[in-house]
DSSP file (Angstrom, degrees, kcal/mol; ACC not computed):
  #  RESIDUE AA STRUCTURE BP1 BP2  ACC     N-H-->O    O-->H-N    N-H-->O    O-->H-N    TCO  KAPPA ALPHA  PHI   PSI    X-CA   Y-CA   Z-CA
    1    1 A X              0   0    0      0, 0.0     2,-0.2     0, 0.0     3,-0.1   0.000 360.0 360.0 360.0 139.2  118.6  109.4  135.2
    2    2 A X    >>  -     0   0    0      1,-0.1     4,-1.0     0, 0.0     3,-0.9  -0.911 360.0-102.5-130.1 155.1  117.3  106.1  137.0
    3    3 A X  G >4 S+     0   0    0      1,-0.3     3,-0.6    -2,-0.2    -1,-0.1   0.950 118.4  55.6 -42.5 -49.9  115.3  102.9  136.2
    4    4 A X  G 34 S+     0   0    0      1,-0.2    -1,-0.3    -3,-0.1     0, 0.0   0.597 106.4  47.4 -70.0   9.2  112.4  104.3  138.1
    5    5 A X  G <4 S+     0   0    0     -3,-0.9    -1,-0.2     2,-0.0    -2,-0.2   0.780  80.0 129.5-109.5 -36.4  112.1  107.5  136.1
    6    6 A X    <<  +     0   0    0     -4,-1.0     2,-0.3    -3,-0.6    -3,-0.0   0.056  34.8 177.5  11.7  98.5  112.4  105.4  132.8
    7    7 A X        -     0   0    0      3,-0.0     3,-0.0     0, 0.0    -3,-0.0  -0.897  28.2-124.1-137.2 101.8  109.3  106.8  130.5
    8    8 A X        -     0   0    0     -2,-0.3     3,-0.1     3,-0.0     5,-0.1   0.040  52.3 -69.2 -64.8 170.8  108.8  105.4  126.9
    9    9 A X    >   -     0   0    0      1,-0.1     3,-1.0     2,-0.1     4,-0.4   0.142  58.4 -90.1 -45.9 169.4  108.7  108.1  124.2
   10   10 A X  T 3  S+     0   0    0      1,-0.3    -1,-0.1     2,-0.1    -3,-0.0  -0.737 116.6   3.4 -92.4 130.5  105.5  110.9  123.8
   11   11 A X  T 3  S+     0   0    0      2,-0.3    -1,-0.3    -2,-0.2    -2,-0.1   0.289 107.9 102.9  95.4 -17.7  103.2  109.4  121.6
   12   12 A X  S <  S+     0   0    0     -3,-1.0     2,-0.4     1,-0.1    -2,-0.1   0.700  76.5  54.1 -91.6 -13.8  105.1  106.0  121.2
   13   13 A X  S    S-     0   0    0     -4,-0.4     2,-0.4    -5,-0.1    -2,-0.3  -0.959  75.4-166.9-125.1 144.0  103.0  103.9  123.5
   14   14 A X        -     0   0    0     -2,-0.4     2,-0.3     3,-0.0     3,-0.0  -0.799  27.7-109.7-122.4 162.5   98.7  103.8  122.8
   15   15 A X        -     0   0    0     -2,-0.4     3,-0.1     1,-0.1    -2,-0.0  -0.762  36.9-112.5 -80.3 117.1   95.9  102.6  124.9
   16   16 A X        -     0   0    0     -2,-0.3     2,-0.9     1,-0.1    -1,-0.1  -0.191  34.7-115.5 -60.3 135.5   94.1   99.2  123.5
   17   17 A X        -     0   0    0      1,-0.1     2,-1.3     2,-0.0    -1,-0.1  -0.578  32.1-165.1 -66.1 119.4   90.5  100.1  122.3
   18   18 A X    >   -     0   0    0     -2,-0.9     3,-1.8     7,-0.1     2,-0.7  -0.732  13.9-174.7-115.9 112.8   88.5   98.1  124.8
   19   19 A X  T 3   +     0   0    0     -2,-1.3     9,-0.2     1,-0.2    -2,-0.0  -0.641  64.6  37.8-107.6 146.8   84.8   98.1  123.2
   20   20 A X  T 3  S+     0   0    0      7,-2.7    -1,-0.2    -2,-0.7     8,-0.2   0.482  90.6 107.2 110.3   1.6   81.7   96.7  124.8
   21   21 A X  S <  S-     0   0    0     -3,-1.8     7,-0.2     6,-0.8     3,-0.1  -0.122  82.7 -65.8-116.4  63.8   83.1   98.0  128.6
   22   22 A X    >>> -     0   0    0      1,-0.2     4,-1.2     5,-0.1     5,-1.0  -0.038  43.1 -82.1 109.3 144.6   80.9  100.9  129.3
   23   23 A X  T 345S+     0   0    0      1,-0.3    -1,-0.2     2,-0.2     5,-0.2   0.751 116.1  66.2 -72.8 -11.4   79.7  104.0  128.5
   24   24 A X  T 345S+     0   0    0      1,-0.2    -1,-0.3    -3,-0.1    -2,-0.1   0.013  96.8  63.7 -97.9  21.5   82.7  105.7  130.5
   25   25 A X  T <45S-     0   0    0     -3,-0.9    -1,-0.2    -8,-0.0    -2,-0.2   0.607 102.8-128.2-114.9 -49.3   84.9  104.2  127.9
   26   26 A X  T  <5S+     0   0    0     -4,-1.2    -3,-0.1     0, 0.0    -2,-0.1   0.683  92.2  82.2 104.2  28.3   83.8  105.8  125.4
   27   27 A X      < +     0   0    0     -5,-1.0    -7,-2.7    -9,-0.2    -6,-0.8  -0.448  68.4 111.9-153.0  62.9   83.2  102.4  123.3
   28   28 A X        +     0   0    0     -8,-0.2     2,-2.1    -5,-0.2     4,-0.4  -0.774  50.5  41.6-108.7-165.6   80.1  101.6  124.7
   29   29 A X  S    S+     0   0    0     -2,-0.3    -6,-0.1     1,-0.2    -7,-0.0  -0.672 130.0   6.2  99.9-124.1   76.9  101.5  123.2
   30   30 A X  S >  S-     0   0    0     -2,-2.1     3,-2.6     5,-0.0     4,-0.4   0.009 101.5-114.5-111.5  21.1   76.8  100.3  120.2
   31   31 A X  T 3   -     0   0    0      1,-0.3    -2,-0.1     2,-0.2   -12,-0.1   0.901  69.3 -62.9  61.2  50.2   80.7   99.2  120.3
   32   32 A X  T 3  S+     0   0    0     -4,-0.4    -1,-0.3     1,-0.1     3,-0.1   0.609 118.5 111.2  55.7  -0.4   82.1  101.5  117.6
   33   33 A X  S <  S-     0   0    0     -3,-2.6    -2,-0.2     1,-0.1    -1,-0.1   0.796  75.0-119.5 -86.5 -16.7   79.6   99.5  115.2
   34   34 A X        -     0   0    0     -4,-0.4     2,-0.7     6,-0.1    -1,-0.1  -0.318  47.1 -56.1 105.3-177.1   76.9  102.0  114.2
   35   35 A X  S    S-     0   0    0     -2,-0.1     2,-0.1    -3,-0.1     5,-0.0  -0.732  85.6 -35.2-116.9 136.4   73.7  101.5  114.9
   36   36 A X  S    S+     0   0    0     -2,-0.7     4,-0.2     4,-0.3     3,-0.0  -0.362  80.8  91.7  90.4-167.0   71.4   98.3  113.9
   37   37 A X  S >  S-     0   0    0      2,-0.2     3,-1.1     1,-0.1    -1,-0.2   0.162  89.5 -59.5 101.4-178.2   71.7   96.4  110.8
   38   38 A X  G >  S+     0   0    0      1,-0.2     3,-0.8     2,-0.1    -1,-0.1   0.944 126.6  56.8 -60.0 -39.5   73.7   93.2  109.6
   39   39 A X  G 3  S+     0   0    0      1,-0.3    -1,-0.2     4,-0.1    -2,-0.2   0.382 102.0  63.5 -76.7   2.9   77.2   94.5  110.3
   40   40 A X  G <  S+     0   0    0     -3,-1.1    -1,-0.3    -4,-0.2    -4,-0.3  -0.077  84.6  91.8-104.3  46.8   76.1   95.0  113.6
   41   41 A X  S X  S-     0   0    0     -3,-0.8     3,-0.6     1,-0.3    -3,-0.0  -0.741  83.1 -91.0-143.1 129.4   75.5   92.0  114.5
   42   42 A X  T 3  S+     0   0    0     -2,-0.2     2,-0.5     1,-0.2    -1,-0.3  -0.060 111.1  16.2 -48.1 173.8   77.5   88.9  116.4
   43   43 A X  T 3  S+     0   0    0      1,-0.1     2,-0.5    -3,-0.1    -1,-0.2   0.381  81.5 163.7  53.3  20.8   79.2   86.7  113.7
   44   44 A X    <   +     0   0    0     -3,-0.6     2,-0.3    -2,-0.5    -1,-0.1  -0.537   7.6 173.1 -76.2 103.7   79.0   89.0  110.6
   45   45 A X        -     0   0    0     -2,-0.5     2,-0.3     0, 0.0     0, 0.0  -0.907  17.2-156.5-110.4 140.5   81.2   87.9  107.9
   46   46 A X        -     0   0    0     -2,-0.3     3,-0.1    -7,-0.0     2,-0.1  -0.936  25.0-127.0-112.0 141.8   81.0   89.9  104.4
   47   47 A X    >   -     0   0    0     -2,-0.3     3,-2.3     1,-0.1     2,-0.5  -0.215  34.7 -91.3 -55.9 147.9   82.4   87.6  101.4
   48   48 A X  T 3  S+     0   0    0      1,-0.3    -1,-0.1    -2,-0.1     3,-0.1  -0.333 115.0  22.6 -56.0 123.7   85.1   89.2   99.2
   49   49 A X  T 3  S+     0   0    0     -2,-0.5    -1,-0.3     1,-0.3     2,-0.3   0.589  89.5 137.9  99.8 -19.5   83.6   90.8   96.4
   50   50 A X    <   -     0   0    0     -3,-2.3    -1,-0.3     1,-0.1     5,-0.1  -0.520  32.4-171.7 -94.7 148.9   80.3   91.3   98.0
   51   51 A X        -     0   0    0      3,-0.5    -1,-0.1    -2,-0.3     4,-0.1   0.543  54.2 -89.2 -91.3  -5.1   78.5   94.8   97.6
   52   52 A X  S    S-     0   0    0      2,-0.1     3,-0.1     1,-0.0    -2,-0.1   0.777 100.7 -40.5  62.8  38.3   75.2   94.9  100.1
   53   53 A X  S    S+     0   0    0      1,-0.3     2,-0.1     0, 0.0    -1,-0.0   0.309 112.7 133.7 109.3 -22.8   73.0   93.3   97.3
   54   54 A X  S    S-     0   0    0      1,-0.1     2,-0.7     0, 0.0    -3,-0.5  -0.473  74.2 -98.8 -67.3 153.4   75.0   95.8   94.3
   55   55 A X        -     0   0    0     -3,-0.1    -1,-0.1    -4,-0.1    -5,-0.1  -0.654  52.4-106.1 -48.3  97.0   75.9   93.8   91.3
   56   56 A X     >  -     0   0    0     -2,-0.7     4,-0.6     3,-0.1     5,-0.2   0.415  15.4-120.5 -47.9 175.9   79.4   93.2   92.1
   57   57 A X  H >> S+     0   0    0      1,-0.2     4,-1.4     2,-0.2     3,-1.2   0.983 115.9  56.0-104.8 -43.1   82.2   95.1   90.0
   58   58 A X  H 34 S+     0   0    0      1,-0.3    -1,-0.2     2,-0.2    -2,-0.1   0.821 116.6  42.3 -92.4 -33.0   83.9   91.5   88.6
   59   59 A X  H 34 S+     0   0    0      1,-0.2    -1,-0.3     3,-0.0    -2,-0.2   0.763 109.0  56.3 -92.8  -2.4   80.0   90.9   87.3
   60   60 A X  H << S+     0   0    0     -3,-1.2    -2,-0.2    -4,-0.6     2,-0.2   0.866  92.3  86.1 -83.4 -24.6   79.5   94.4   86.0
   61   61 A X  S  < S-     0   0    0     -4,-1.4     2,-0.1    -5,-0.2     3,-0.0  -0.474  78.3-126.7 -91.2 155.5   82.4   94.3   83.8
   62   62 A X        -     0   0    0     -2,-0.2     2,-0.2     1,-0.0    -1,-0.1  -0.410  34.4-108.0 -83.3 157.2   82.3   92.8   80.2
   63   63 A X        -     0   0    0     -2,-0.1     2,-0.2     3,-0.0     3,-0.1  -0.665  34.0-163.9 -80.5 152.5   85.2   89.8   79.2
   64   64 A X        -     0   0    0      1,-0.2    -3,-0.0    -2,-0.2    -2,-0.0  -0.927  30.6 -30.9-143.3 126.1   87.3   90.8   77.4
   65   65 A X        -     0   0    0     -2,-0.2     2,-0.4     1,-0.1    -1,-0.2   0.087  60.7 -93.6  66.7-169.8   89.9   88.6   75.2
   66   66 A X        -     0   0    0     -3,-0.1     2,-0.7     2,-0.0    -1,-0.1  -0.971  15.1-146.9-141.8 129.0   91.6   85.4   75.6
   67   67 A X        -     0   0    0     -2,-0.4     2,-0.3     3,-0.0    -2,-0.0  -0.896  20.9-130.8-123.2 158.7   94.7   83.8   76.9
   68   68 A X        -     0   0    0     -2,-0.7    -2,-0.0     1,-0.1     0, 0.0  -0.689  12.0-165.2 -85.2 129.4   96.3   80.8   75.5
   69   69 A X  S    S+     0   0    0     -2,-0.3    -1,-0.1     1,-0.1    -2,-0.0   0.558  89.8  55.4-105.4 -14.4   97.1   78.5   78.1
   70   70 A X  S    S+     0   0    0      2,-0.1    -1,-0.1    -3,-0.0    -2,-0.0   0.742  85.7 113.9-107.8 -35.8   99.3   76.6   75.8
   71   71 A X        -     0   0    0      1,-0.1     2,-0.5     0, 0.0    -4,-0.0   0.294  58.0-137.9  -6.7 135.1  101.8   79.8   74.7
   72   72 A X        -     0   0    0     38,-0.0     2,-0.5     0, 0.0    -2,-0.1  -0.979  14.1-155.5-107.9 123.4  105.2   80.2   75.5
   73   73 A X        -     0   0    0     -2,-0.5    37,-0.7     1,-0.1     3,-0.0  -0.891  15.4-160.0-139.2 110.2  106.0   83.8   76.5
   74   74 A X  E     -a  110   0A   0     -2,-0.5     2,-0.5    35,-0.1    37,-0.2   0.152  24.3-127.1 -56.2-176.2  110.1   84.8   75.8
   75   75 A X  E     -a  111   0A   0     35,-0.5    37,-1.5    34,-0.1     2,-0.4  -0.867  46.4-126.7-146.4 144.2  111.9   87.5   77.3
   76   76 A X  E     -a  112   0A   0     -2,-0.5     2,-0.2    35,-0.2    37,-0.1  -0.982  29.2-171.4-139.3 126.1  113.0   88.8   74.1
   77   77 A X  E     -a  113   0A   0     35,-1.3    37,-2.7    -2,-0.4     2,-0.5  -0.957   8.3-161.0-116.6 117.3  117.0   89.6   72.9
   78   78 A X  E >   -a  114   0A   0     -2,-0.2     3,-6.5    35,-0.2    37,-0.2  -0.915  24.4-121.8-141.8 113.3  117.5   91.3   69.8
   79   79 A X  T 3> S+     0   0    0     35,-2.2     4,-0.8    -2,-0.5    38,-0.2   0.672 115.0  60.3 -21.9 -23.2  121.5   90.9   68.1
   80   80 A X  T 34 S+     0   0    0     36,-2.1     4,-0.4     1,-0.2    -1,-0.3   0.861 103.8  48.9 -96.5 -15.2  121.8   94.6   68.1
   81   81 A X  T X4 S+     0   0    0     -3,-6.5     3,-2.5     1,-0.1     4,-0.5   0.993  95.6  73.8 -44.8 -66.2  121.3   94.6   72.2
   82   82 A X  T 3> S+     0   0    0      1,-0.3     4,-2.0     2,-0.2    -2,-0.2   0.467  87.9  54.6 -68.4 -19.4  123.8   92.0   72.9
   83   83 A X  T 3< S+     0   0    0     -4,-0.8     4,-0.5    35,-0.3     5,-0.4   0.899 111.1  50.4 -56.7 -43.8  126.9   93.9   72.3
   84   84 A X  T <> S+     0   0    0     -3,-2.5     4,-0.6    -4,-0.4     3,-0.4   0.854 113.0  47.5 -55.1 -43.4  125.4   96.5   75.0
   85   85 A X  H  > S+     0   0    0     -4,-0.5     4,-0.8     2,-0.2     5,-0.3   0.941 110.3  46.7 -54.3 -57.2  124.9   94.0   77.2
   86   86 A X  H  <>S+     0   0    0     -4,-2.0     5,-1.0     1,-0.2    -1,-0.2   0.502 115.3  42.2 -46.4 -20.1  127.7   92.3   77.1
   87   87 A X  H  45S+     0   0    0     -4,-0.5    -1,-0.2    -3,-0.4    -2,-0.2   0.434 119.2  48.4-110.8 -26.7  130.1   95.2   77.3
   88   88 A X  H  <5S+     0   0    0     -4,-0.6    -2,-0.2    -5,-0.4    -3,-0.2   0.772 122.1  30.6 -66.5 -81.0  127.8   96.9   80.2
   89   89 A X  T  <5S-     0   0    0     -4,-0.8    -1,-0.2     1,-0.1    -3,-0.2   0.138 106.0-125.7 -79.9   1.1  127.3   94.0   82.4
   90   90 A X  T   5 +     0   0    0     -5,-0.3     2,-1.1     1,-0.2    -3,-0.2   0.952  42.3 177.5  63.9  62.8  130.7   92.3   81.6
   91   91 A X      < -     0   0    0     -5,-1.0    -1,-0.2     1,-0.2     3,-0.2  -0.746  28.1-173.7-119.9 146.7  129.5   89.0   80.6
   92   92 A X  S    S+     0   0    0     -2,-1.1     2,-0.6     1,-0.2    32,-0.4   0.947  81.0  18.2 -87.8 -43.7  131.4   86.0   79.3
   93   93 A X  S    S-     0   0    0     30,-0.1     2,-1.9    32,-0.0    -1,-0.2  -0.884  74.4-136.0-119.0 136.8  128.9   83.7   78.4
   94   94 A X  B     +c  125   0B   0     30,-2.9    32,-5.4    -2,-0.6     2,-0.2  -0.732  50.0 133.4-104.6 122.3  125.3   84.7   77.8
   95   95 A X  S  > S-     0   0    0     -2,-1.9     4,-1.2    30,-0.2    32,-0.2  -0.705  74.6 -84.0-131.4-174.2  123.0   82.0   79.6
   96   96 A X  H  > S+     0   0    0     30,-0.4     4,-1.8    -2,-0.2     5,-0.2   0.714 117.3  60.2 -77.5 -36.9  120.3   82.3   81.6
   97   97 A X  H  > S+     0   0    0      2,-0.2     4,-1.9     3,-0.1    -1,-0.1   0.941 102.5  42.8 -26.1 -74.7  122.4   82.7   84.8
   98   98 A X  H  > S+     0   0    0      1,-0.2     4,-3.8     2,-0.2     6,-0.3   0.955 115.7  54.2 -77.2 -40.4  124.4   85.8   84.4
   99   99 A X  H  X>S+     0   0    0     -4,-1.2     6,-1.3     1,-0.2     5,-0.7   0.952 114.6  38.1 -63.0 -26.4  121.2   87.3   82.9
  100  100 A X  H  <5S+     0   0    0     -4,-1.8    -2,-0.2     4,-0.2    -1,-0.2   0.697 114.9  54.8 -70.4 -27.6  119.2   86.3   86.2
  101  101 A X  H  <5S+     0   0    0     -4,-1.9    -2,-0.2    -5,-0.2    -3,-0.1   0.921 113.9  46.7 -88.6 -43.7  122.6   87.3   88.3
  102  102 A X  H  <5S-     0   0    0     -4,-3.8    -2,-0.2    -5,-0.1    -1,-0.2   0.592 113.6-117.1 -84.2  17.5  122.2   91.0   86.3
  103  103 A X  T  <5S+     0   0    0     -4,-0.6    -3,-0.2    -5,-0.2    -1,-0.1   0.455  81.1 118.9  74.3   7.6  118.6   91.5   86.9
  104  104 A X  S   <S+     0   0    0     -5,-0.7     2,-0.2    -6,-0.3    -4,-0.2   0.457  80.4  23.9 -81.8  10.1  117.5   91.3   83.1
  105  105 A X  S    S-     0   0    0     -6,-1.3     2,-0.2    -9,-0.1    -2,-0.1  -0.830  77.3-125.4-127.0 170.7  115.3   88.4   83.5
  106  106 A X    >   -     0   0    0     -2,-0.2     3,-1.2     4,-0.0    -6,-0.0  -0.442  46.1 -83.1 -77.4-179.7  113.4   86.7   86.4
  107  107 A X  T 3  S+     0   0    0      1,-0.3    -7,-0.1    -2,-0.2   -11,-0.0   0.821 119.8  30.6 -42.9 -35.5  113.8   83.1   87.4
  108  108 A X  T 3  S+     0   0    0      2,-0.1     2,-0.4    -8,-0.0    -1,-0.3  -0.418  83.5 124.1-138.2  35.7  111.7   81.5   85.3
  109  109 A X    <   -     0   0    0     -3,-1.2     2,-0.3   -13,-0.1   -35,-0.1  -0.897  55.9-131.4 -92.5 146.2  111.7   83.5   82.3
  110  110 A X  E     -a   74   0A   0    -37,-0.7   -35,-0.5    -2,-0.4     2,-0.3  -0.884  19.4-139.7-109.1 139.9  112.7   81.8   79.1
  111  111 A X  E     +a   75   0A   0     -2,-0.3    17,-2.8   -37,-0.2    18,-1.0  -0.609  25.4 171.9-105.6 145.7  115.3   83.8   77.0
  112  112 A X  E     -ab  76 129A   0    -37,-1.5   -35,-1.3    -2,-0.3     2,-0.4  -0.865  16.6-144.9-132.8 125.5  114.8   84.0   73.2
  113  113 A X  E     -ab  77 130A   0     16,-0.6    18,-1.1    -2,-0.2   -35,-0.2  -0.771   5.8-156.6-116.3 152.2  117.1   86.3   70.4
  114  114 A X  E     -a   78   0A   0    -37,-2.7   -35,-2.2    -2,-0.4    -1,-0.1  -0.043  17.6-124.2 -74.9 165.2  116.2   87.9   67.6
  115  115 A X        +     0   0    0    -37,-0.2     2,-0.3   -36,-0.1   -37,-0.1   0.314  63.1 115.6-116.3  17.5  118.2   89.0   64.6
  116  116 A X  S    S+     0   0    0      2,-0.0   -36,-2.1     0, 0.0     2,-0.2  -0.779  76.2  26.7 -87.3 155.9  117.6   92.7   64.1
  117  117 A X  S    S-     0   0    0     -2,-0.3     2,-0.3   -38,-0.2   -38,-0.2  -0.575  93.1 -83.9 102.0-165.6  121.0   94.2   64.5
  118  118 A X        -     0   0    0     -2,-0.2     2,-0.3   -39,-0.2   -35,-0.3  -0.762  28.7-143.3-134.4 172.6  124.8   92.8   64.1
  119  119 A X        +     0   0    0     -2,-0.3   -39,-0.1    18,-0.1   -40,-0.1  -0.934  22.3 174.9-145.6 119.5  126.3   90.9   66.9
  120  120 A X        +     0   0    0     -2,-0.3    -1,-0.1    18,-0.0   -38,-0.0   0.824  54.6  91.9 -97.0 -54.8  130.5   91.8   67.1
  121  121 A X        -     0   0    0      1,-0.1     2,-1.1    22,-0.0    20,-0.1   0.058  63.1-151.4 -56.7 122.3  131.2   89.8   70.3
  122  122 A X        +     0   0    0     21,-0.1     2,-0.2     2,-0.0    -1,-0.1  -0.537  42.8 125.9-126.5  86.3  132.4   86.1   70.4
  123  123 A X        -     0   0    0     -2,-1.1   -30,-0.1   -29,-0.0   -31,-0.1  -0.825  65.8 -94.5-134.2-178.3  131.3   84.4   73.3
  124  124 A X        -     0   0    0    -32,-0.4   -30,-2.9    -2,-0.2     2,-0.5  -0.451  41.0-153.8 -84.1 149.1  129.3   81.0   73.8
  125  125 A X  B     -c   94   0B   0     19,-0.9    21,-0.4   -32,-0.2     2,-0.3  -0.861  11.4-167.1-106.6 154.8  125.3   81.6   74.2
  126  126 A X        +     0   0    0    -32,-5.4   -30,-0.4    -2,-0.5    21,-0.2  -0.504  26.7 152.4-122.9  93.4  123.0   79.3   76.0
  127  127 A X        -     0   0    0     -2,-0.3    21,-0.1    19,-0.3   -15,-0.1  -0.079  56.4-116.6 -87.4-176.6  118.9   80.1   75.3
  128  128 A X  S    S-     0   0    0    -17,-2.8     2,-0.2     1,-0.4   -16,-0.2   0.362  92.4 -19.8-114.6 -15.0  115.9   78.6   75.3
  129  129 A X  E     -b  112   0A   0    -18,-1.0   -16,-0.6    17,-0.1    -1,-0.4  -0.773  56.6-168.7-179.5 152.6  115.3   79.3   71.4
  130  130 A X  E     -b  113   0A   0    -18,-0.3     2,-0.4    -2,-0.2   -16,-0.2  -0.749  28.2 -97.7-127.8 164.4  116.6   81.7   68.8
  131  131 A X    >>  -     0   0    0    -18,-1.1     3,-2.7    -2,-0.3     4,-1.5  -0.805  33.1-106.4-111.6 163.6  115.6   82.6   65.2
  132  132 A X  H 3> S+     0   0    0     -2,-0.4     4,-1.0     1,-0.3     3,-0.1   0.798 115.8  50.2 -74.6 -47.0  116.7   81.4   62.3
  133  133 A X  H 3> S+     0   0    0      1,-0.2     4,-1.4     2,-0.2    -1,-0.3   0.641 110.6  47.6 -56.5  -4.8  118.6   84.7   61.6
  134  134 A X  H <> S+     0   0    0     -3,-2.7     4,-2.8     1,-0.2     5,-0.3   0.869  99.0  63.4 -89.1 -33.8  120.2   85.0   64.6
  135  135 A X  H  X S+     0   0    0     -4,-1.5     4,-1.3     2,-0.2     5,-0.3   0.888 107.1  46.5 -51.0 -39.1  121.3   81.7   64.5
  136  136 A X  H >X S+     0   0    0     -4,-1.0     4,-3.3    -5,-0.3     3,-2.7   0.991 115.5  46.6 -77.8 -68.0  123.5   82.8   61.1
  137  137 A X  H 3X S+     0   0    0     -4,-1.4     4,-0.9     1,-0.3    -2,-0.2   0.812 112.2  47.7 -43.5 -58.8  124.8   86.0   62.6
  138  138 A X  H 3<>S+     0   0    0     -4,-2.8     5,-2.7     2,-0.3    -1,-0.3   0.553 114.6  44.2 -95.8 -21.0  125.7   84.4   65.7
  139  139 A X  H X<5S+     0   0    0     -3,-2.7     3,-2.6    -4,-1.3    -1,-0.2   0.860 114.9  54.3 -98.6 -43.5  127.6   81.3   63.9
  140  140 A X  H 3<5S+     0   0    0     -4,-3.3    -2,-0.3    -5,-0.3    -3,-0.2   0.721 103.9  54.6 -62.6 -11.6  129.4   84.0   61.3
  141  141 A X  T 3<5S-     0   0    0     -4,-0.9    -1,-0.3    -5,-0.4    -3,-0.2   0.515 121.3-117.6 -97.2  19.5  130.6   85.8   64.2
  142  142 A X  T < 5 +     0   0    0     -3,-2.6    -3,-0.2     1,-0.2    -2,-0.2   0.861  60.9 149.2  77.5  29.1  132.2   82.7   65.3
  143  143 A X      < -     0   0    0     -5,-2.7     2,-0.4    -6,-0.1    -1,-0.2  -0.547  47.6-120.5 -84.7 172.1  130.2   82.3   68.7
  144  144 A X        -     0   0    0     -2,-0.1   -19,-0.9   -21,-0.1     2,-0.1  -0.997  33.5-156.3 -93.3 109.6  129.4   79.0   70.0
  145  145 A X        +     0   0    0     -2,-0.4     2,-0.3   -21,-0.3   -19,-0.1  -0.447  19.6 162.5 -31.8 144.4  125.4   77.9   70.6
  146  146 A X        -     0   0    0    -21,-0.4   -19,-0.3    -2,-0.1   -17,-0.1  -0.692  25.1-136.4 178.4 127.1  123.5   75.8   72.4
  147  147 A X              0   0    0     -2,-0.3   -19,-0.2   -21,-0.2   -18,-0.1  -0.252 360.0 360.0 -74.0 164.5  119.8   75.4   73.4
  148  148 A X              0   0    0    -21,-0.1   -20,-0.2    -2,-0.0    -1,-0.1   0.225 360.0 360.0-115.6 360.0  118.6   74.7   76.8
């Protein structure tokens, strides 16, 4: 083997479509574009969403329901998880951190827990809000709290 014998792979290298040079190209004519009409045409832009003249699908559909702009949307923690968590994922404190470092939250989720279940474990939490039962479980099992 030598430079000059050098051949890229079959099939790895394609030939640019060049349209508009001739019929002996086999993109002349009408330039792959079909024949007549707007889309065949210099300077033919279609808008997103537009149909050719149908009633567009975003207008065809009914509204439906409401969101609240004003909501706070949790990622929701419920006492009788955190012992599973805690022992799966090995965590010392539960914050927002080590749950973002084990991939049960995103960045910017805000974490909140609940109080069905028992809670055995006594380590500090840090959240963004708890309920009022958890709050009791979580100080009778002798953890530490604190809201973010």
């Amino acid at each position: 083997m030598q430079l000059h014998n050098l051949k890229p792979a079959e099939g790895s290298v394609k030939k640019r479509k060049r349209i508009g040079r001739g019929e002996g190209s086999g993109h002349g004519g009408t330039s792959t574009k079909g024949n007549k009409g707007q889309q065949a045409r210099t300077g033919y832009q279609s808008k997103i969403g537009h149909e050719g003249g149908q009633m567009p699908i975003q207008r065809r559909m009914p509204k439906r329901g409401f969101k609240n702009n004003n909501k706070i949307y949790y990622k929701v923690f419920n006492l009788g998880q955190l012992d599973f968590l805690i022992e799966k994922y090995d965590i010392k404190e539960f914050n927002l951190e080590n749950l973002y470092i084990n991939g049960l939250i995103s960045r910017t989720d805000l974490v909140k827990i609940l109080g069905s279940g028992e809670l055995k474990a006594k380590i500090p939490f840090k959240v963004n809000a708890i309920s009022a039962k958890a709050k009791e479980a979580i100080e009778a099992a002798g953890s530490t709290l604190e809201l973010v």
